[in-house]
C-alpha positions in Angstrom: -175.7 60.9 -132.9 -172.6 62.2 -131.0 -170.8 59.3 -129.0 -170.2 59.4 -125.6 -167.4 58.8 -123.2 -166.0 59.3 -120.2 -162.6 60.8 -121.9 -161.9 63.8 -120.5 -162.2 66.9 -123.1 -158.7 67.5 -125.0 -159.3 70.9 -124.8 -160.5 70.9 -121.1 -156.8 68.8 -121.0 -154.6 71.3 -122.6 -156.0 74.5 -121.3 -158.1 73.7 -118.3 -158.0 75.7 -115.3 -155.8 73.3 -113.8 -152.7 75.0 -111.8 -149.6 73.4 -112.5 -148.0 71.3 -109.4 -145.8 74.0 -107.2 -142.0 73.0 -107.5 -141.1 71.3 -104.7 -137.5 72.2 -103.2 -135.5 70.9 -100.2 -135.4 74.0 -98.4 -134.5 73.0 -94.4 -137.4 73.7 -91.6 -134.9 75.8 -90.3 -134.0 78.1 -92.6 -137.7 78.8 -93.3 -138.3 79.9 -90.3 -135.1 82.3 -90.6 -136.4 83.5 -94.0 -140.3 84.1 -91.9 -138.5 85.7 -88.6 -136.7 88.1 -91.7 -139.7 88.7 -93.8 -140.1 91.8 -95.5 -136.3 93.0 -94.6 -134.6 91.5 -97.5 -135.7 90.7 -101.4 -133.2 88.2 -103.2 -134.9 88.3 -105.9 -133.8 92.3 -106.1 -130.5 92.0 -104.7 -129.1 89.4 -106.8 -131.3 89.7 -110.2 -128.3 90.0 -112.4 -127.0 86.5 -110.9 -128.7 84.7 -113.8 -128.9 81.1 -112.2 -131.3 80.3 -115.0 -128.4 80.2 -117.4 -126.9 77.6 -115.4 -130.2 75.7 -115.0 -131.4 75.2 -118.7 -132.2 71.4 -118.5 -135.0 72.6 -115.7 -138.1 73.2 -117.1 -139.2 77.0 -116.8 -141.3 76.7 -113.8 -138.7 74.4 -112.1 -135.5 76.5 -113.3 -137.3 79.6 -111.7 -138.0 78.2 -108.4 -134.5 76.9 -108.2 -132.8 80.1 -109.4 -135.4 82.0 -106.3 -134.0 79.4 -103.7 -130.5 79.6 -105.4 -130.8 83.9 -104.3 -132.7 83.2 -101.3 -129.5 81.0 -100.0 -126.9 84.4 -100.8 -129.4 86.1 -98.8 -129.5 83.5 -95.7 -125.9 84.2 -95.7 -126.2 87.7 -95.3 -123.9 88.2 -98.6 -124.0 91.6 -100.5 -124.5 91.7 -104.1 -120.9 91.8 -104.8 -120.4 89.5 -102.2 -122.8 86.9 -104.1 -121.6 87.7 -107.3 -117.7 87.0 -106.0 -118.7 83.9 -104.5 -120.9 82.4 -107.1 -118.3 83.7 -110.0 -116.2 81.2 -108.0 -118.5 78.3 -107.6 -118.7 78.8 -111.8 -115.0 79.1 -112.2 -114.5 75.8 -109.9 -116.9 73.7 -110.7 -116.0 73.3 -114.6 -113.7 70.6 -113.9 -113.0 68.7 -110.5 -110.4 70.3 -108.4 -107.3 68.5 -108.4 -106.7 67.4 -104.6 -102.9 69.9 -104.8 -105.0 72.7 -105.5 -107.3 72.1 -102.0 -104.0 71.8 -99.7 -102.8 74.5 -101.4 -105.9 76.6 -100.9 -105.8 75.6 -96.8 -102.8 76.9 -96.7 -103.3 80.0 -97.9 -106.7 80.5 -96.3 -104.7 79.9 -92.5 -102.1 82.5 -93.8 -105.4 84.5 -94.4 -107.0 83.9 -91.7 -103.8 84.9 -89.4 -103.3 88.4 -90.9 -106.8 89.2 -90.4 -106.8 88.3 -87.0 -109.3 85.3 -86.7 -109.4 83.1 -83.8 -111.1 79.4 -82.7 -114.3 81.0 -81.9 -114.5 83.0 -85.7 -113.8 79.4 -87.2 -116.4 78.5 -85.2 -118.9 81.0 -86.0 -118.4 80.5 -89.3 -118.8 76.6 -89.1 -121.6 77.0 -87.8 -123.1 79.5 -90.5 -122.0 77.1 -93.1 -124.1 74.2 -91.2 -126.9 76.3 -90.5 -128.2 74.8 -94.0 -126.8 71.6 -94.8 -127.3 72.5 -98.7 -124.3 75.3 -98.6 -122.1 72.5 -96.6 -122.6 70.0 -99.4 -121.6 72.6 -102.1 -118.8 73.9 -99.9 -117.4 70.2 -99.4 -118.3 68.6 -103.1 -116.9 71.9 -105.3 -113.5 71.5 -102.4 -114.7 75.6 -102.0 -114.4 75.3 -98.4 -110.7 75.4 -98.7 -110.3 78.0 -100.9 -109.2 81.5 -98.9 -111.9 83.8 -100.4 -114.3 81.6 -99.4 -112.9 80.9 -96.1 -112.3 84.8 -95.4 -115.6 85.5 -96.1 -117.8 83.1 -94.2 -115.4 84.3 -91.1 -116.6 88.2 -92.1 -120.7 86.8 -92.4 -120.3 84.9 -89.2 -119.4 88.2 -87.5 -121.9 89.6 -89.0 -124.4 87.4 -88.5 -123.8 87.1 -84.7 -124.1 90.9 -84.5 -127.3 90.2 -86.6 -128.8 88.2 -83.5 -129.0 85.4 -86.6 -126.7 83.4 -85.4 
């Protein structure tokens, strides 16, 4: 006679109907409900597919690696970056992040970036703007201040230019 237990069936186990647990990510309350009050107008998954984040994420598991790569696009898109805006700014996220930048390299970059920012014209309340874009989700703060990108001038230049934007966007 067959035996009986309470085991559950291996095969049941392996390829049961079961969904597999949803990636969780740390996505702020308030930038879901910028992405809800946008919904619809924008697709990151679209406008930055050829930013392959899941190159860069190959310890992740697949399911894991594509949610992160999805929020990865989903901040560009928060920002209000173009697709060559993205792919400028993440080519120099990759470029920086290699190695630690040495502490010469930062003062040298905030130097340059208020040189930049004189010549094209930006005042207190741009720097402002665009502090307050970057801390609209803490996540790009913490990359801006760990990678030292926050100094550099491209960087700087260009979260003045989405900060205008944005506020003409009613998003910020």
């Amino acid at each position: 006679p067959p035996a009986t237990t309470d085991a559950p069936d291996v095969a049941e186990v392996l390829f049961g109907d079961h969904e597999p647990e949803p990636v969780q990510l740390n996505t702020p309350e308030s930038i879901r409900q910028l992405r809800e009050a946008d919904k619809g107008l924008f697709n990151p998954a679209n406008n930055y597919a050829d930013l392959n984040f899941e190159a860069d994420l190959l310890d992740m598991e697949p399911a894991e690696r594509a949610a992160v790569a999805g929020e990865y696009r989903a901040m560009l898109a928060d920002l209000g970056m173009s697709g060559d805006e993205a792919r400028e700014a993440v080519g120099l996220l990759r470029e920086h992040t290699r190695e630690q930048v040495p502490v010469e390299t930062v003062k040298t970059w905030e130097a340059e970036s208020h040189k930049r920012l004189q010549e094209m014209g930006a005042n207190e309340a741009d720097l402002t703007l665009a502090r307050t874009l970057v801390r609209r989700d803490p996540r790009i703060r913490e990359i801006l201040n760990i990678t030292g990108l926050g100094s550099h001038p491209q960087i700087v230049q260009k979260f003045v230019e989405l900060a205008r934007r944005e506020k003409l966007r009613g998003r910020l």
